[in-house]
Biopython code that builds the backbone (N, CA, C, O; Angstrom):
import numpy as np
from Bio.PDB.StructureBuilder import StructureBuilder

atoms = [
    (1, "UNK", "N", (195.930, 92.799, -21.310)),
    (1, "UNK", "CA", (195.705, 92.662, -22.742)),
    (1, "UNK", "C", (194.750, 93.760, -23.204)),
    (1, "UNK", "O", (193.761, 94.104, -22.556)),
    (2, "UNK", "N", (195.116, 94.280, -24.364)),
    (2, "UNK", "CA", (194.268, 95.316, -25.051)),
    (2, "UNK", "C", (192.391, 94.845, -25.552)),
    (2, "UNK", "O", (191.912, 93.711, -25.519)),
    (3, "UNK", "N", (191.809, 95.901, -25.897)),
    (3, "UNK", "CA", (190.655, 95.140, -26.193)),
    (3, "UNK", "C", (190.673, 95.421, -27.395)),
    (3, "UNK", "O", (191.483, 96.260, -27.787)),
    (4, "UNK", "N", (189.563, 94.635, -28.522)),
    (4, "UNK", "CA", (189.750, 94.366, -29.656)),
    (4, "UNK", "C", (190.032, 95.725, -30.443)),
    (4, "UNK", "O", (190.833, 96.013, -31.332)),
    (5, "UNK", "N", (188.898, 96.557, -29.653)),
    (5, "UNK", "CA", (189.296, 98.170, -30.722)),
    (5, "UNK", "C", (190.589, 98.690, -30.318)),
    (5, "UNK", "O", (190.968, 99.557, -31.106)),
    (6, "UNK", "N", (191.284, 98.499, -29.505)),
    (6, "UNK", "CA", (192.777, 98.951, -28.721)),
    (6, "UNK", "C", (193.480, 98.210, -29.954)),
    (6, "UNK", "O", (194.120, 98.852, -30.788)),
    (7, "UNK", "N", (193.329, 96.885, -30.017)),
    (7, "UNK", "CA", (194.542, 96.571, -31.236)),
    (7, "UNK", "C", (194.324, 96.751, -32.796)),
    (7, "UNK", "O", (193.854, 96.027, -33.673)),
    (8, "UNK", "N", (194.823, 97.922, -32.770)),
    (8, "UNK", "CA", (194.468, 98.876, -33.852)),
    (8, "UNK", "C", (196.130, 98.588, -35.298)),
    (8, "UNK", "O", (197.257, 98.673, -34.810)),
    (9, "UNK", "N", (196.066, 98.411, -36.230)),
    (9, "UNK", "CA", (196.787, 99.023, -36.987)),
    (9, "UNK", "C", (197.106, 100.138, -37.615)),
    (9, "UNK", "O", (195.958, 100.342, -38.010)),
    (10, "UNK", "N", (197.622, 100.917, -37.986)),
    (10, "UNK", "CA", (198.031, 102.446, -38.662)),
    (10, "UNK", "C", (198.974, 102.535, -39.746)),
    (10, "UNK", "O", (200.086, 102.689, -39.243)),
    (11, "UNK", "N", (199.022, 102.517, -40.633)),
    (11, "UNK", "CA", (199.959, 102.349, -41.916)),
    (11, "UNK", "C", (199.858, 104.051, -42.452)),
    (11, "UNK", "O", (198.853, 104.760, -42.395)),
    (12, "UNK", "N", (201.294, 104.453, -43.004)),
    (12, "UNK", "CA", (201.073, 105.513, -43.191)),
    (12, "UNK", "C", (202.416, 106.080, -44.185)),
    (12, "UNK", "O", (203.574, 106.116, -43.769)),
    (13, "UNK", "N", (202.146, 106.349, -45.063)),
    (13, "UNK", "CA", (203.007, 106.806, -46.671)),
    (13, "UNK", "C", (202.380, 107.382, -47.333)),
    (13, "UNK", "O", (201.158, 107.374, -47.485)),
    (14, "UNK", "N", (203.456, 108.168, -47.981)),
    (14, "UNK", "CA", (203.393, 109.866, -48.748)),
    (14, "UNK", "C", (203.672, 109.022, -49.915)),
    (14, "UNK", "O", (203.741, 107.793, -49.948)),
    (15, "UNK", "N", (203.857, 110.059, -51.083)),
    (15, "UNK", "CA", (203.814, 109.961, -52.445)),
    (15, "UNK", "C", (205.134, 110.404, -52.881)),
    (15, "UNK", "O", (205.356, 110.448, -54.091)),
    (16, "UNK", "N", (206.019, 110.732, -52.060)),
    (16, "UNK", "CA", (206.997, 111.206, -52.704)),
    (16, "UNK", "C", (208.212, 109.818, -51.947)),
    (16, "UNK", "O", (209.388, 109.821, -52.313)),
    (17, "UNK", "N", (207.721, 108.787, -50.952)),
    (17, "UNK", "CA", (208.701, 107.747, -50.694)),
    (17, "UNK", "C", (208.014, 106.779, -51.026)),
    (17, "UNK", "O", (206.792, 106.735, -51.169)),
    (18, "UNK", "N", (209.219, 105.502, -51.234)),
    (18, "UNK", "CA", (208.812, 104.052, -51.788)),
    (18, "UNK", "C", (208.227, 103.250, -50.800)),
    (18, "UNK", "O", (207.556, 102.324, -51.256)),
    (19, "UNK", "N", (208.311, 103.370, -49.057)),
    (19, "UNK", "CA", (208.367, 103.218, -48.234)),
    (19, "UNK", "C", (206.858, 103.653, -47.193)),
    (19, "UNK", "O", (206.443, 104.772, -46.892)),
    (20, "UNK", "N", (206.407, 102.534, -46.899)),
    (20, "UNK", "CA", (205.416, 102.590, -45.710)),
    (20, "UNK", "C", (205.472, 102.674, -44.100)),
    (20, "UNK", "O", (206.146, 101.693, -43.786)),
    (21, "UNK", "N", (205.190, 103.190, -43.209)),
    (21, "UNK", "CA", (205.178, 102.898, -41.684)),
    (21, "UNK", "C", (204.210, 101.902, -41.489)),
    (21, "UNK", "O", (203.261, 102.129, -42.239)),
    (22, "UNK", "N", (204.042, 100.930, -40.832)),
    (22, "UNK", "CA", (203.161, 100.047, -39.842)),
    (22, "UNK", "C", (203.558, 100.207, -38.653)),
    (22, "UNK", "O", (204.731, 100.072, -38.303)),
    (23, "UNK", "N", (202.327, 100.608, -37.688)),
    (23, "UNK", "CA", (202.228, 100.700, -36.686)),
    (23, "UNK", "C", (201.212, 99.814, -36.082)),
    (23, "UNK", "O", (200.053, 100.081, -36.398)),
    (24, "UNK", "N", (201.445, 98.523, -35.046)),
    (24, "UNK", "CA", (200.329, 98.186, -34.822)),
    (24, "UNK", "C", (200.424, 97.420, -33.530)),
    (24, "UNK", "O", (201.535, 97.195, -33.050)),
    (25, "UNK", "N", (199.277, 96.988, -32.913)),
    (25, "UNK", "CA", (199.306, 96.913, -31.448)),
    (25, "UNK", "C", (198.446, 95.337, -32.075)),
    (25, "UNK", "O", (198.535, 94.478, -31.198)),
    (26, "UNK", "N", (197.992, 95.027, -32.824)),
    (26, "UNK", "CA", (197.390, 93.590, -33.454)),
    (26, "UNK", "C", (198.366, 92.840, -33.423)),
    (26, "UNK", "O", (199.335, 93.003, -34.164)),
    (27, "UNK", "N", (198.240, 91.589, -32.281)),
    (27, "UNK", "CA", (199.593, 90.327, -32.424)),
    (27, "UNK", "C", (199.168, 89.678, -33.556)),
    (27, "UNK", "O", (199.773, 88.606, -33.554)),
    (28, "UNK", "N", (198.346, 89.749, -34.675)),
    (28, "UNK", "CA", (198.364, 88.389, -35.544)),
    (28, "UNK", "C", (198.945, 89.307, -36.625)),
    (28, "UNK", "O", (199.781, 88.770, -37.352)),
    (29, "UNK", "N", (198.611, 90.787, -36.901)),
    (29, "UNK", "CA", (199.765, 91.760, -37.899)),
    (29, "UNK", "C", (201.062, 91.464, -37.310)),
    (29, "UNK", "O", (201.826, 90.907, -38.098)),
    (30, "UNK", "N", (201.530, 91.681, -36.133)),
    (30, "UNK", "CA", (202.465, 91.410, -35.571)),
    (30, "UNK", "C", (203.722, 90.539, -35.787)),
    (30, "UNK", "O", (204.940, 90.713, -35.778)),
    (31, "UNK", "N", (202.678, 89.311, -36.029)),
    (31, "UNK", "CA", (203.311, 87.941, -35.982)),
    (31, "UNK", "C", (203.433, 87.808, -37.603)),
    (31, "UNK", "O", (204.366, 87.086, -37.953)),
    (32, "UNK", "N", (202.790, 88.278, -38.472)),
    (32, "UNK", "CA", (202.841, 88.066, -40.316)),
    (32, "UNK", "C", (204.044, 89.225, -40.248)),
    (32, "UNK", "O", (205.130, 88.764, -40.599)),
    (33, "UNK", "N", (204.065, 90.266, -39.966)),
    (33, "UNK", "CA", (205.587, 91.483, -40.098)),
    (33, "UNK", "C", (206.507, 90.560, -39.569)),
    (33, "UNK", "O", (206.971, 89.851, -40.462)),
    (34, "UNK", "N", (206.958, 90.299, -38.413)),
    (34, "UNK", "CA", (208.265, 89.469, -37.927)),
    (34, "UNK", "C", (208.201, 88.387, -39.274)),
    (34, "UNK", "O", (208.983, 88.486, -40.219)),
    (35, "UNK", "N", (207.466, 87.671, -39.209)),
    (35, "UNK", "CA", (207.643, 86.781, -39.881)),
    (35, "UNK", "C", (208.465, 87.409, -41.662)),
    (35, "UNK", "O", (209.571, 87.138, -42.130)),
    (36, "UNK", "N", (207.662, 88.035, -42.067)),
    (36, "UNK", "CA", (208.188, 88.693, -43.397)),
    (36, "UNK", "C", (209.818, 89.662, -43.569)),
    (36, "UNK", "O", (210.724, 89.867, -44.377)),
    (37, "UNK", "N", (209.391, 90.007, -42.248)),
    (37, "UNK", "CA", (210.649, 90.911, -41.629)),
    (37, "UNK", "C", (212.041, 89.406, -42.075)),
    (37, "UNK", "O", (212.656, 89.393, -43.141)),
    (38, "UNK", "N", (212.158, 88.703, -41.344)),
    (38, "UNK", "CA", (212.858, 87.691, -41.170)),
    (38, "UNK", "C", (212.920, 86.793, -42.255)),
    (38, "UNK", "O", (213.789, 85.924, -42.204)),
    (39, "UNK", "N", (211.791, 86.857, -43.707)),
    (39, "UNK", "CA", (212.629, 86.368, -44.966)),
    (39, "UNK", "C", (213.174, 87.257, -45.548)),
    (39, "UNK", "O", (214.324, 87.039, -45.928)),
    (40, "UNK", "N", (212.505, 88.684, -45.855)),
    (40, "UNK", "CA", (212.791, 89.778, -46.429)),
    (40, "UNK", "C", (213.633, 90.959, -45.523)),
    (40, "UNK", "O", (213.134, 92.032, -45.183)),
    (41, "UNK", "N", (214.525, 90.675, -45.323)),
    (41, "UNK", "CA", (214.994, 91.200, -44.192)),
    (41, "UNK", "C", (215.098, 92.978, -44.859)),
    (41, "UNK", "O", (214.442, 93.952, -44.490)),
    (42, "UNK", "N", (216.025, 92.908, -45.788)),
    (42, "UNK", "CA", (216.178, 93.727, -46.713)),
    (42, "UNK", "C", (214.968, 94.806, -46.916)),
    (42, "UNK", "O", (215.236, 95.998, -47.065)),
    (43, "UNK", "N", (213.796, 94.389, -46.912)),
    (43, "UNK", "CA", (212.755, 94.934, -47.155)),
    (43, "UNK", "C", (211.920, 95.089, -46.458)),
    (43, "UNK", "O", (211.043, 95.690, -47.078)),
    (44, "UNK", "N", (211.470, 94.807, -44.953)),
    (44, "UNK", "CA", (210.961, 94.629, -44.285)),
    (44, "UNK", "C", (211.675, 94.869, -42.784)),
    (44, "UNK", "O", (212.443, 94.065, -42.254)),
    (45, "UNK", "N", (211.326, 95.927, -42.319)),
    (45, "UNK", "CA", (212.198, 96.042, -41.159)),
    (45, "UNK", "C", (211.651, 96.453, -40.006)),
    (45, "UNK", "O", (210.643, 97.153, -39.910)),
    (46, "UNK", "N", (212.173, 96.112, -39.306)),
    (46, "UNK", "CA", (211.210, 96.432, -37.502)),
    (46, "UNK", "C", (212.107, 97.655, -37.303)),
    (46, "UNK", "O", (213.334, 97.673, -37.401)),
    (47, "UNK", "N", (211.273, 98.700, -37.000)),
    (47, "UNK", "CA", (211.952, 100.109, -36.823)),
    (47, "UNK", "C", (211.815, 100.465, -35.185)),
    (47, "UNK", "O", (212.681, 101.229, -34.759)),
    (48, "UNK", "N", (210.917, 100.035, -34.328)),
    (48, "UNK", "CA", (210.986, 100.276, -33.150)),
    (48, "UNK", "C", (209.745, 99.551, -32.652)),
    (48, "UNK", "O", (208.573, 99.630, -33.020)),
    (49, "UNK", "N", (210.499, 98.625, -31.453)),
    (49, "UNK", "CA", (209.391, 98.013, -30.217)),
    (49, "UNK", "C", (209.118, 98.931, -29.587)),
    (49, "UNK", "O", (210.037, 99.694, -29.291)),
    (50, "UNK", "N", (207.745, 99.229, -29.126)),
    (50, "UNK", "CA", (207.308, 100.382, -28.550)),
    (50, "UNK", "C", (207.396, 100.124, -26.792)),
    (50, "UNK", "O", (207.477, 101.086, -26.028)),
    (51, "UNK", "N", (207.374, 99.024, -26.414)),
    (51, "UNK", "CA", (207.464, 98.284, -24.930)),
    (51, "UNK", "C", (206.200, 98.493, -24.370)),
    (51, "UNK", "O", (206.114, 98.483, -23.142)),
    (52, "UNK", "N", (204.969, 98.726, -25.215)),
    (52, "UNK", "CA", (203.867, 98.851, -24.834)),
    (52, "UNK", "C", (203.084, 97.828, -25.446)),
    (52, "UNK", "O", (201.865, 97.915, -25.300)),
    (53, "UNK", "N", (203.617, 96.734, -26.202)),
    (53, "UNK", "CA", (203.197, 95.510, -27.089)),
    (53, "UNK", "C", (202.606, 96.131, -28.564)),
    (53, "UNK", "O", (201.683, 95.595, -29.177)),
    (54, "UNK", "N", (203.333, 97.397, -29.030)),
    (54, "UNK", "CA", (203.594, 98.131, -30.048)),
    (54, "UNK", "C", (204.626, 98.025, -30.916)),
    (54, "UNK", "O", (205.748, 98.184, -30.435)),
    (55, "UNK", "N", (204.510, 97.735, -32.394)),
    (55, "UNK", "CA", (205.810, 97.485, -32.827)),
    (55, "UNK", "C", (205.620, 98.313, -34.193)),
    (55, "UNK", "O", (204.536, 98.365, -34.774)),
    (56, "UNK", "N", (206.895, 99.013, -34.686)),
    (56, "UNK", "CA", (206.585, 99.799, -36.047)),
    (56, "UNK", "C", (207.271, 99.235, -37.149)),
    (56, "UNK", "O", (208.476, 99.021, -37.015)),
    (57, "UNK", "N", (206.752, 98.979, -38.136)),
    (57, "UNK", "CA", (207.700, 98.212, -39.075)),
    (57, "UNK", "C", (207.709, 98.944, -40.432)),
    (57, "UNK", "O", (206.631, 99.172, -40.981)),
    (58, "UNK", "N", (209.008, 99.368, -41.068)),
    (58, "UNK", "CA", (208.658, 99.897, -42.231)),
    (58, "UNK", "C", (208.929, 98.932, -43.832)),
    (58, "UNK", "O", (210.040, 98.595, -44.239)),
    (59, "UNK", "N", (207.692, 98.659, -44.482)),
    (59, "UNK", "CA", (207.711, 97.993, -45.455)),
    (59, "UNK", "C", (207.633, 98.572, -47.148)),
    (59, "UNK", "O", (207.054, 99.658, -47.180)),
    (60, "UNK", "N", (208.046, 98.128, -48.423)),
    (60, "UNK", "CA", (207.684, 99.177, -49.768)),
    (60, "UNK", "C", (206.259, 99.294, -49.879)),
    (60, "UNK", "O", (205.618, 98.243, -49.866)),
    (61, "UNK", "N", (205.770, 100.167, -49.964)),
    (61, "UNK", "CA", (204.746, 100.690, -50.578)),
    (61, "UNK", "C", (203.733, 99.859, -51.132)),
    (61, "UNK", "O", (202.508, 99.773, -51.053)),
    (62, "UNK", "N", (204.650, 99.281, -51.714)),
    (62, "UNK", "CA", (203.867, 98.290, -53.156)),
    (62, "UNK", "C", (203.377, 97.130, -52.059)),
    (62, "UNK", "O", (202.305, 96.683, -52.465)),
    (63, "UNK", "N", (203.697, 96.616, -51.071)),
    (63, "UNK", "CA", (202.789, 95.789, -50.180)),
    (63, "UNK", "C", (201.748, 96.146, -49.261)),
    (63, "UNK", "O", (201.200, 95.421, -48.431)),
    (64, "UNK", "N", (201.436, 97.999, -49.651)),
    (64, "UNK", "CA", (200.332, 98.151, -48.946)),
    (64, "UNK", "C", (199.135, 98.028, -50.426)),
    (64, "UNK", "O", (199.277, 98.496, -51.555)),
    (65, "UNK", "N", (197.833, 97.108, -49.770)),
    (65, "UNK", "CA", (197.345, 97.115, -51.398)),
    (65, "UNK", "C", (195.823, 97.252, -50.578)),
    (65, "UNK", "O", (195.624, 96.642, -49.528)),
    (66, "UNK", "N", (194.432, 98.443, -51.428)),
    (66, "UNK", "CA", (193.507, 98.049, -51.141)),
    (66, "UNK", "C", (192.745, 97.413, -52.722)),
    (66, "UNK", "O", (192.948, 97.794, -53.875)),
    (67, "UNK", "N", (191.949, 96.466, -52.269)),
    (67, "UNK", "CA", (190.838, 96.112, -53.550)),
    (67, "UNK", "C", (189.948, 95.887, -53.201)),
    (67, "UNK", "O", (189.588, 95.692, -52.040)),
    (68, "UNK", "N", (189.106, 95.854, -54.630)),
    (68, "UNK", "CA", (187.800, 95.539, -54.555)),
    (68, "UNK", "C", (186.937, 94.416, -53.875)),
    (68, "UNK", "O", (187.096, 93.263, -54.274)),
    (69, "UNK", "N", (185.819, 94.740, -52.638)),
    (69, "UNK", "CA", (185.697, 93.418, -52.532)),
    (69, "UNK", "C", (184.809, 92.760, -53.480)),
    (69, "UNK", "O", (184.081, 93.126, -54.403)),
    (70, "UNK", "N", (185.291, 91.099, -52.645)),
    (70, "UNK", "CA", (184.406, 90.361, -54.056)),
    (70, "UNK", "C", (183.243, 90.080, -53.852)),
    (70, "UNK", "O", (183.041, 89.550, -52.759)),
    (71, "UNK", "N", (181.883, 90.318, -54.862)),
    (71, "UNK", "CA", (180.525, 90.100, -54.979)),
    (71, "UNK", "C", (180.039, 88.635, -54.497)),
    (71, "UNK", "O", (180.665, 87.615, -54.788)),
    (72, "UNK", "N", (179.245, 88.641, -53.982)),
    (72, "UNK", "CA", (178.553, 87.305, -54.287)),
    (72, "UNK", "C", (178.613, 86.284, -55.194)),
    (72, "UNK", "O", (178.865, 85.086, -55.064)),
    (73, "UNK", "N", (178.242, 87.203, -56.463)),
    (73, "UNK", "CA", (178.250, 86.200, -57.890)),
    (73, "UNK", "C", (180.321, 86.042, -58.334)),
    (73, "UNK", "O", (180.730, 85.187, -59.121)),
    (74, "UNK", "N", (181.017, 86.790, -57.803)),
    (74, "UNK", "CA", (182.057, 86.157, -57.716)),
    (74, "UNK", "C", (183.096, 85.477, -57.024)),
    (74, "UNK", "O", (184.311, 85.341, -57.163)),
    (75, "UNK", "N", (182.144, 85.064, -56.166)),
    (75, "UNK", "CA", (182.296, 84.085, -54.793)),
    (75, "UNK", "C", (181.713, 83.136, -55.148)),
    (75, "UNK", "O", (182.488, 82.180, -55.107)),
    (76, "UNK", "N", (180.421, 82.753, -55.600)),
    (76, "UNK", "CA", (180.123, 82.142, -56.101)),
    (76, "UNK", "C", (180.561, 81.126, -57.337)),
    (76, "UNK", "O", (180.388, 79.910, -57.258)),
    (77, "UNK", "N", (181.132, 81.759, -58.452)),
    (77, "UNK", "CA", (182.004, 81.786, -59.570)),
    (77, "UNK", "C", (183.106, 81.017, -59.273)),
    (77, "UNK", "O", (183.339, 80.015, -59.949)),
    (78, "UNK", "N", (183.874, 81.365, -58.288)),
    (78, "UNK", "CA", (184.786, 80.627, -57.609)),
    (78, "UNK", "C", (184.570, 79.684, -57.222)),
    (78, "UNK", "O", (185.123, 78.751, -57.803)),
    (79, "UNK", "N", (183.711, 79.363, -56.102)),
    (79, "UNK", "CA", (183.137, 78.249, -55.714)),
    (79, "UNK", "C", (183.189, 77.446, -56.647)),
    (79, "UNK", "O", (184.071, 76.590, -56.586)),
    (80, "UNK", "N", (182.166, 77.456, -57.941)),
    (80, "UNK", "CA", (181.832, 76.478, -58.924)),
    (80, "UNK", "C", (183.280, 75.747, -59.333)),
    (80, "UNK", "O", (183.514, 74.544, -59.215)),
    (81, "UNK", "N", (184.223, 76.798, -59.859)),
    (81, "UNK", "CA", (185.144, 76.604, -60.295)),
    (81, "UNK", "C", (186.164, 75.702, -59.868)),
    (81, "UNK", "O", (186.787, 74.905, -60.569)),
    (82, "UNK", "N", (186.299, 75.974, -58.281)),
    (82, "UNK", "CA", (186.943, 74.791, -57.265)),
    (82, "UNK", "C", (186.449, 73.259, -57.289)),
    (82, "UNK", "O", (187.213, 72.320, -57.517)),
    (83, "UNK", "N", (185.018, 73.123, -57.013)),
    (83, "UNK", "CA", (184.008, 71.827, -56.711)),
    (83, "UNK", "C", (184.781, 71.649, -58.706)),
    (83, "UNK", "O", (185.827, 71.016, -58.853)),
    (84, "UNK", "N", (184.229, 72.143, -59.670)),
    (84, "UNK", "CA", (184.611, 71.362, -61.333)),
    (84, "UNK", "C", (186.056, 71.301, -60.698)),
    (84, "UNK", "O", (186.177, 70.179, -60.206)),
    (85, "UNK", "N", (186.827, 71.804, -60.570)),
    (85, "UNK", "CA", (188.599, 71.530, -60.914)),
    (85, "UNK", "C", (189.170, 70.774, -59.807)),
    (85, "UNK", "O", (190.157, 70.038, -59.848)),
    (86, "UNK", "N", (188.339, 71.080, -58.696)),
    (86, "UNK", "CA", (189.312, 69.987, -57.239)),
    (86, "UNK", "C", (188.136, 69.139, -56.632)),
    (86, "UNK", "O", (187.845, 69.083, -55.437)),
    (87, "UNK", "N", (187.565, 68.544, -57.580)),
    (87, "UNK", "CA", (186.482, 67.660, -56.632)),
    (87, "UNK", "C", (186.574, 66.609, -55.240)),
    (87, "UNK", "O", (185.739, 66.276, -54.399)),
    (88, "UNK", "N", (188.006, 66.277, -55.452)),
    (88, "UNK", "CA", (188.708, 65.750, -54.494)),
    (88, "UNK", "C", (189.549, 66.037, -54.065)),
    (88, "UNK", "O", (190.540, 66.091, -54.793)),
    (89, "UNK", "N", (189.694, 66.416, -52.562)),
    (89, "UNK", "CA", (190.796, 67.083, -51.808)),
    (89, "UNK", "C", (192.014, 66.114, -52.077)),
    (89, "UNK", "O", (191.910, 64.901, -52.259)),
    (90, "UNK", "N", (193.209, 66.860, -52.074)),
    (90, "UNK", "CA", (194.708, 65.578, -52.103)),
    (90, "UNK", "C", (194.791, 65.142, -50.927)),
    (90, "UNK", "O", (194.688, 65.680, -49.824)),
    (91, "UNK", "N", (194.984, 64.129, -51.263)),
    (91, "UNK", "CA", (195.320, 63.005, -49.842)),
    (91, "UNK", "C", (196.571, 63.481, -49.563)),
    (91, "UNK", "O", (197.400, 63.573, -50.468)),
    (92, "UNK", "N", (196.941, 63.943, -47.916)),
    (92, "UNK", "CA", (198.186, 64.453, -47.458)),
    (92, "UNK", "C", (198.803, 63.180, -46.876)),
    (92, "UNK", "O", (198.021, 62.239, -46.735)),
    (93, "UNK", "N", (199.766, 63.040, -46.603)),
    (93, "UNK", "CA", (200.430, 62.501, -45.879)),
    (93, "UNK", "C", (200.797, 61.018, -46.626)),
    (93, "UNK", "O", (201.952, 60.594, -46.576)),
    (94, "UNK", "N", (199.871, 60.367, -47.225)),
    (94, "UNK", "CA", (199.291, 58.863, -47.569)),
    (94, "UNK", "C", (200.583, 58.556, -49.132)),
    (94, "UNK", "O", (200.597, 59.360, -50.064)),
    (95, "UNK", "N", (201.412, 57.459, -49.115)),
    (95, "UNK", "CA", (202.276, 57.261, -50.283)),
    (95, "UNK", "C", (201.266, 57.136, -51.335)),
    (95, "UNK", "O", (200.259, 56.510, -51.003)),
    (96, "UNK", "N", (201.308, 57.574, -52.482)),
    (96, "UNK", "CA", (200.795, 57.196, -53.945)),
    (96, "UNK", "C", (201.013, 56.354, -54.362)),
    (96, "UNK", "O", (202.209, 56.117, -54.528)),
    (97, "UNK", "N", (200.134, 55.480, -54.748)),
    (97, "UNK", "CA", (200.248, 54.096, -55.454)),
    (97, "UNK", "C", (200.684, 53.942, -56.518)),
    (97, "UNK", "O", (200.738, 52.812, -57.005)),
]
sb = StructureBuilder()
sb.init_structure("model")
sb.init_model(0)
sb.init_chain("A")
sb.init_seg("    ")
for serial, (resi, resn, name, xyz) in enumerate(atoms, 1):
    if name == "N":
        sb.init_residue(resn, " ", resi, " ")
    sb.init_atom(name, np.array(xyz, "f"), 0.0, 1.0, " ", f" {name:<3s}", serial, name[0])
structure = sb.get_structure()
């Protein structure tokens, strides 16, 4: 098994295609691509198992995304917002009365 800095991802697209490379040796990227691969087949495609526990997948563009991270005070913000709107978790499983 690789060590944590070994399982590396690599994503890599130009400006002139719609289209991204993923390259990655991370089984939990791994396991979210197959998975997406296999609803979006169309759009999401496994381009080559590397047989080194390497797999390349090419996906659109538009699902590579970076943002801003979020502040404190809007982590916070959130927080509040959850505890006022979901004060009580839904009961899973249990019939409704």
């Amino acid at each position: 098994m690789r060590s944590a800095v070994e399982r590396e991802t690599i994503i890599l697209y130009n400006q002139s295609e719609g289209e991204a490379s993923v390259y990655s040796f991370d089984p939990k990227m791994i396991r979210k691509l197959e998975k997406l691969a296999s609803k979006y087949p169309d759009e999401i495609r496994l381009e080559k198992e590397h047989g080194d526990g390497a797999y390349t997948y090419t996906v659109p563009k538009d699902c590579v995304l970076i943002r801003e991270p979020y502040s404190k005070e809007r982590r916070e913000a959130a927080r509040q917002r959850a505890i006022q709107n979901c004060s009580k978790p839904p009961v899973r499983g249990a019939k409704a009365e």
